[in-house]
C-alpha positions in Angstrom: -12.1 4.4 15.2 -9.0 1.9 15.0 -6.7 4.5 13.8 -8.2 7.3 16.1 -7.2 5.6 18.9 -4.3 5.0 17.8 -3.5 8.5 17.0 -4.7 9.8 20.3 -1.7 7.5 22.0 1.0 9.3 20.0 3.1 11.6 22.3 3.0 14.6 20.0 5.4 16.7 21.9 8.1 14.0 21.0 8.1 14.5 17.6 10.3 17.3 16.1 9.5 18.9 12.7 12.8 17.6 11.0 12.4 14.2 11.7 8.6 14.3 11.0 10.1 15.6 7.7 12.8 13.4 6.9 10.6 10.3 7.7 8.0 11.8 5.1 10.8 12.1 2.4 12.0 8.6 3.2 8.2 6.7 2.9 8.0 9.2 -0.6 11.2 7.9 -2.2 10.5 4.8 -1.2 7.1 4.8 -2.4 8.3 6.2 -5.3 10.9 3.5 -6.0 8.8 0.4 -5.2 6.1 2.1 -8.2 8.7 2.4 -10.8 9.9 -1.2 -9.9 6.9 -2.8 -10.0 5.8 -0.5 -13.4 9.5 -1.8 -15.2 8.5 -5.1 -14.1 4.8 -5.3 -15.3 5.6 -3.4 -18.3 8.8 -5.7 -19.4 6.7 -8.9 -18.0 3.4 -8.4 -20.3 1.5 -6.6 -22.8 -0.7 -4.8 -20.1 -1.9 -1.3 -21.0 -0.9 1.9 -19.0 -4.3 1.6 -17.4 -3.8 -1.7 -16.3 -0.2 -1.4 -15.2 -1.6 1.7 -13.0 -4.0 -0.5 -11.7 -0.9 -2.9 -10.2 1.2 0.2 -8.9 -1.9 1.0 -6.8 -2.6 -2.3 -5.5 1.3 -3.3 -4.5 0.9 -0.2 -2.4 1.7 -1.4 1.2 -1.2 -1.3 2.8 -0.2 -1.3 7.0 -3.7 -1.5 8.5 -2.8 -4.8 10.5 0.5 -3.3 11.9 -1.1 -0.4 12.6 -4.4 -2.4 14.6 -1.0 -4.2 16.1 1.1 -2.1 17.2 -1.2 -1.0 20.6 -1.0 -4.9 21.2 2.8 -4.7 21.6 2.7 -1.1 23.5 0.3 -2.4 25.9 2.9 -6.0 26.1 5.7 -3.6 27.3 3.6 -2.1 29.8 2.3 -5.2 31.0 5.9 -6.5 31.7 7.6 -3.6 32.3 8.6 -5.0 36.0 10.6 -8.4 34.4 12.6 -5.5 31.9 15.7 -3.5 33.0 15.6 0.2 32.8 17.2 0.3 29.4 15.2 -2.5 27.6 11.9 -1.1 28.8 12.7 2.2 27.1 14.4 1.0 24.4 10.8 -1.2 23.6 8.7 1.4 24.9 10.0 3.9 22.2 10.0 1.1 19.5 6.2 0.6 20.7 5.1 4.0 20.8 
């Protein structure tokens, strides 16, 4: 339900296919890097099987369910104050919000 709602306040027709793309590629690599740190760390740290060591990748997985329950908290701050901004910082947090 959380992340329904959530959704639903996304504006889709802002997004554009290359940038949807690019972002994808970035949390991948990054993703990516963060499991072949954490496996050369585990695996030079210990005598942990492959099993176990897959175990740790998995679990030092960011995890963003609290920024994502949060981040309608801080979309519905800018709205609230949106009167005491200037033009340019209410859009500028409105589009870091959204």
């Amino acid at each position: 339900l959380l992340f329904g709602l959530l959704g639903a306040s996304v504006s889709l027709h802002l997004l554009e296919g290359r940038i949807v793309l690019f972002g994808t590629l970035i949390v991948i690599c990054g993703l990516l890097s963060r499991s072949i740190a954490v496996m050369a760390c585990v695996r030079c740290a210990t005598d942990w099987s492959m099993r176990e060591t897959g175990f740790v990748i998995i679990s030092w997985c960011p995890k963003a369910t609290v920024q994502a329950a949060l981040a309608g908290v801080a979309l519905d701050f800018v709205k609230l104050h949106q009167s005491e901004l200037s033009a340019e910082q209410y859009d500028k947090m409105k589009e870091s919000a959204e």
